[in-house]
N, C-alpha and C positions, 0 to 999 in steps of 0.2 A: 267654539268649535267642538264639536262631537268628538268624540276618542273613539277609534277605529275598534271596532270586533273584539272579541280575545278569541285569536284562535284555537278551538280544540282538536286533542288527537282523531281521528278517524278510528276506527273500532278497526282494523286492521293491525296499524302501528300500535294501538294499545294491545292486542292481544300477543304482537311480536314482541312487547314488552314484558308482558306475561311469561311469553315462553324464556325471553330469556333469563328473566329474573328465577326461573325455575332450573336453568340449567345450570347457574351462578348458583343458585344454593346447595342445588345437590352435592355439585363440587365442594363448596366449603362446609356441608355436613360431612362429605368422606374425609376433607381435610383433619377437620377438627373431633373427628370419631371418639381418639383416646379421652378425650375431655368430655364430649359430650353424651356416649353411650351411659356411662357412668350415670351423671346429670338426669338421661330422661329415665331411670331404673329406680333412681333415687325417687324424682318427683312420681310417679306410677306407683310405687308404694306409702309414700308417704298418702296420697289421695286415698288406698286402699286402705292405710292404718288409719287414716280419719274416718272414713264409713265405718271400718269396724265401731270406731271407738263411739259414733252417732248413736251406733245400733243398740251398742250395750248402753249407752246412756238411757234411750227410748224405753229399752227391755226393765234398765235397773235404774230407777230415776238417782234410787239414794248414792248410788257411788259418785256420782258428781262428772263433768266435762273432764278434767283432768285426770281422773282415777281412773275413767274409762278410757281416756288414748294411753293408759302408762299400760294398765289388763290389755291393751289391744296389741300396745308394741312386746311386752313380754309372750302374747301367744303368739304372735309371728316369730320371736325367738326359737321359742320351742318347738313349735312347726318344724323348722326349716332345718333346728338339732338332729332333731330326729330324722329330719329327710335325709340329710347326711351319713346320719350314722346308718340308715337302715340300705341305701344304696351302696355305702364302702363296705357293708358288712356281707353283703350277697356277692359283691363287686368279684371277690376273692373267690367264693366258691362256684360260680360261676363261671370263671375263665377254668378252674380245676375240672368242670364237670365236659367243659371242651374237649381237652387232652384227655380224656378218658374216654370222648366217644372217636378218638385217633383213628382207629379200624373202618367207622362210617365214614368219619369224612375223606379217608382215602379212596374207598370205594367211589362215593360222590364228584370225586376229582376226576377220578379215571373215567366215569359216567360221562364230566360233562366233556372231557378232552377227547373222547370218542364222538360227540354228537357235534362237537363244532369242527373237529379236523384238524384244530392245530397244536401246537408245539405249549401245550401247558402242562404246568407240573404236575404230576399224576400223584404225589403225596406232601402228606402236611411239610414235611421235610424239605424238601423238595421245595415248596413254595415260600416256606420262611426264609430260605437260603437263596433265591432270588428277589425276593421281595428285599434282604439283607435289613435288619431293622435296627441294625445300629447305628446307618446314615441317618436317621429320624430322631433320634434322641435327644440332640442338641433340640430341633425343630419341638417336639415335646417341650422338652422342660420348659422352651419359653412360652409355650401354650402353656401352662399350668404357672406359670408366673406370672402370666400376665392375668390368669384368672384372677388368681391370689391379689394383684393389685388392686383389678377392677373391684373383687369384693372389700377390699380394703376399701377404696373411693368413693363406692356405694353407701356403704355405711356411715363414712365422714358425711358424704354430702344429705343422707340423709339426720342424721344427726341435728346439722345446721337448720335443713328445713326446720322441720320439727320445734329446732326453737326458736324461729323467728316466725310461725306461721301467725302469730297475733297482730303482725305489724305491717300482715298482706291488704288488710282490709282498710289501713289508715294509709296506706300508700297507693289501692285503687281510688281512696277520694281523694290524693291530691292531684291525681295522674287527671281525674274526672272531674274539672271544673262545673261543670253541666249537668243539672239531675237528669237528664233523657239519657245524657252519654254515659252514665254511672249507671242508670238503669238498663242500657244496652247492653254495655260489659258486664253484668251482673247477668242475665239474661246468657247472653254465649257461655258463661262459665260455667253457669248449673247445665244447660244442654252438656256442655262438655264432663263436666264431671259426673251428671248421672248416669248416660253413656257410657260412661267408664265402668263405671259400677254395675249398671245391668248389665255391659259386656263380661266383663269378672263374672258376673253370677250364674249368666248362662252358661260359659264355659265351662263352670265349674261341675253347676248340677249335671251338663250333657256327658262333661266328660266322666261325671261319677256312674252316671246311669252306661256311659261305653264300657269303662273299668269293672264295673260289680257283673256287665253281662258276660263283657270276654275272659272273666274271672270263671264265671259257671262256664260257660264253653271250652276255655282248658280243662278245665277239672274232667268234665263227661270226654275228653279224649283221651285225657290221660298223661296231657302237658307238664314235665317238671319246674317245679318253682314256676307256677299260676299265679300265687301271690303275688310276686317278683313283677311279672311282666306286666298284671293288669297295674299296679300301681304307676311302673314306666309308661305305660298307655295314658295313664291319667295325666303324669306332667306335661309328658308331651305333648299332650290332646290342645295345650293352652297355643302352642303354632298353628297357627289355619293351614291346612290343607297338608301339608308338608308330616305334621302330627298324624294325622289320621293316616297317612301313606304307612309310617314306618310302624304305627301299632297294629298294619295287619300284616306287612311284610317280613318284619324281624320274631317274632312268636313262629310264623308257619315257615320259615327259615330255618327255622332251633326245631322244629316239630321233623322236618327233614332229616337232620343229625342224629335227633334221640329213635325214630321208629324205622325200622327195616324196610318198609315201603315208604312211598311219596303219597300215598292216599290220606294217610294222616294230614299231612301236612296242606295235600289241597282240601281237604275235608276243613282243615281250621279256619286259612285264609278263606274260603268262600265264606261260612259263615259270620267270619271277624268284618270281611266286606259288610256280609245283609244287615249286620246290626248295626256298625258305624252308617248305612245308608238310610238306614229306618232312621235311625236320632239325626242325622243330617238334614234328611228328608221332611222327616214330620214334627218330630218333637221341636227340635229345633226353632226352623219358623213359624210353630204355635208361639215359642215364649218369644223371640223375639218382636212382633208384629212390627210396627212401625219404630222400635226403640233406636234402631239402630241407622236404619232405613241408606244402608251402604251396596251400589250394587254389587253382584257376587263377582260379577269381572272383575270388577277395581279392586276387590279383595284380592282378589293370584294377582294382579299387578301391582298394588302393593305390598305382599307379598316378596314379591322378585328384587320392587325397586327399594325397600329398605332391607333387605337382607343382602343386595350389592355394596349397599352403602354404610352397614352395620353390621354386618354377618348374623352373628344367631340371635345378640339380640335386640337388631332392629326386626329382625323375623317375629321372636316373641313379643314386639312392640306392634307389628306392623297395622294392625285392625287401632289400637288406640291412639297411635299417630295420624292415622288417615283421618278416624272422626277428629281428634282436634284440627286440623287441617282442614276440612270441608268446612265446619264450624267457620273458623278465621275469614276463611274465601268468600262464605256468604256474607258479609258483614261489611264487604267494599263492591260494588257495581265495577269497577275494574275487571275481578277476579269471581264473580259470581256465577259466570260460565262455567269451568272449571268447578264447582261446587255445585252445582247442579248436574253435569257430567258422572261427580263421586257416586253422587245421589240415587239410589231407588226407585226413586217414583217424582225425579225431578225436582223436588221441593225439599233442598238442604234445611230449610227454618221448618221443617215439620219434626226432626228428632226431636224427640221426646223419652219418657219410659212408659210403661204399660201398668195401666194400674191395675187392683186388684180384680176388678171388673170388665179388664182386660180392654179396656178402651186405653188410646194413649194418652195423656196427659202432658201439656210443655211441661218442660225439665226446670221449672222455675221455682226455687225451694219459697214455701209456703209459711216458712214458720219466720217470724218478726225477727229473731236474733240472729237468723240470717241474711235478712234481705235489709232491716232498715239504717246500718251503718252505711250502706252503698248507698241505699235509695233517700234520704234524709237530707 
């Protein structure tokens, strides 16, 4: 006797599965934030502290695999020293050079409480005394405590990476019985990973090319502490969309306080606009071409929906979560919808990077001591 069918789901039910499996996770990624933001900050560096360390291996053969991730995590040390020190160090005279333009921004107050009509405080005084900032303090300190831990957890956890990343490669083959399904998995990871890395890189150079311009652009106005603000344009330029908002909006804000008219100030933000739109506009999807191949919608909604569920830094995640996420999706017929949806030009298994010839290339690492531990 024949054995009846096996019934499958209808592409309906499965995509209701989909959605809800999507709404079940977001929840238990907000859940689980305190533990997990930490976690993706850790692995997102530790993958950056590996490229470093690839690069200077490639660049300086003789220092060795190990010498070059120890140079790689020491210069992220120092980096990052110094990024501290040089923002607490302006941090301070900076709020001093506020209270000292007291005269302006009273006038400003009084400016805008006459153009909207209402009952707003017409000086600094005035506004700090309703604003009352000492109900916030409690609220403060545990923001900066909680900072303090996150960077504490970051560091453990990356730590640990760090030293068990040898034992990733003997644990993808026993996960991968199957040379195809090892070579599959091995396949989505360098997509993923190189992605990450050309995202890094583009960011980095657009954001240097935003910084060095809106750096000359204060100067020819006559912007105080230029330095200062192109380099905040730079860190922040690493948020999509949200970045480029506030490095044209906070400079021509301060440019309002420091100059007696408001032409300065629209005089900067227009121009802080044309150049974030030029390097948005052109430069931009020159390096990127197919690397990333994320449509720009899904980025502001990514955007929104990890920054609801992470605050600032699922926001600073939000572009390299989505590509590992599209990546994953294409890899099951269930969920492949949804990753063609993320997609660019339809076709999630086309990321790749851009070679030097500017054609893209799969993301599939070429060199033996990468690939033949999986694929073997």
């Amino acid at each position: 006797m024949a054995s009846p069918p096996k019934a499958t789901p209808s592409t309906t039910a499965r995509n209701a599965q989909v959605i809800i499996a999507v709404i079940l996770g977001g929840a238990a990624l907000s859940w689980a934030a305190p533990i997990l933001t930490p976690l993706a900050l850790a692995v997102f560096l530790m993958l950056m502290i590996d490229a470093m360390g690839r690069d200077l291996h490639m660049r300086i053969p003789a220092l060795g695999a190990g010498a070059s991730i120890a140079a790689a995590i020491i210069v992220c040390i120092v980096v990052f020293a110094l990024t501290v020190v040089f923002v607490a160090g302006h941090a301070a005279g900076f709020v001093i050079k506020l209270f000292a333009y007291q005269a302006r921004l009273n006038a400003l107050l009084q400016q805008l409480a006459h153009a909207v009509r209402l009952g707003l405080p017409r000086t600094v005084s005035q506004l700090i005394t309703n604003l009352n900032p000492a109900q916030y303090l409690g609220s403060i300190a545990g923001m900066v405590q909680n900072l303090v831990q996150d960077g504490v957890l970051v560091l453990i956890y990356l730590g640990f990476l760090l030293a068990s990343r040898r034992g990733f490669e003997r644990k993808a083959v026993r996960l991968f019985h199957e040379r195809e399904g090892r070579h599959e998995a091995l396949q989505a990871f360098m997509r993923v990973r190189d992605s990450l890395e050309r995202y890094v890189y583009i960011q980095t150079v657009c954001g240097g090319f935003i910084a060095i311009g809106s750096w000359a652009i204060m100067m020819l106005v006559g912007l105080q502490d230029a330095f200062f603000w192109a380099f905040l344009i730079f860190v922040i330029g690493y948020i999509p969309i949200v970045g480029a908002a506030i490095g044209i909006i906070a400079p021509a804000l301060f440019a309002l306080v420091q100059f007696p008219s408001a032409w300065e100030g629209l005089t900067l933000a227009a121009a802080l606009f044309a150049l974030a739109f030029v390097v948005g506009n052109i430069l931009m999807p020159r390096m990127q071409g197919r690397s990333l191949n994320i449509d720009p919608v899904m980025i502001l909604l990514s955007l929104a929906f990890w920054g609801t569920l992470w605050g600032v830094t699922g926001m600073f995640l939000s572009t390299p979560l989505t590509i590992l996420v599209m990546v994953v999706l294409a890899q099951f017929d269930g969920t492949r919808w949804v990753a063609i949806l993320l997609s660019a030009d339809g076709d999630p298994h086309s990321l790749g990077v851009v070679s030097a010839h500017g054609h893209t290339a799969p993301a599939v690492a070429s060199r033996k001591s990468e690939t033949s531990p999986l694929l073997s």
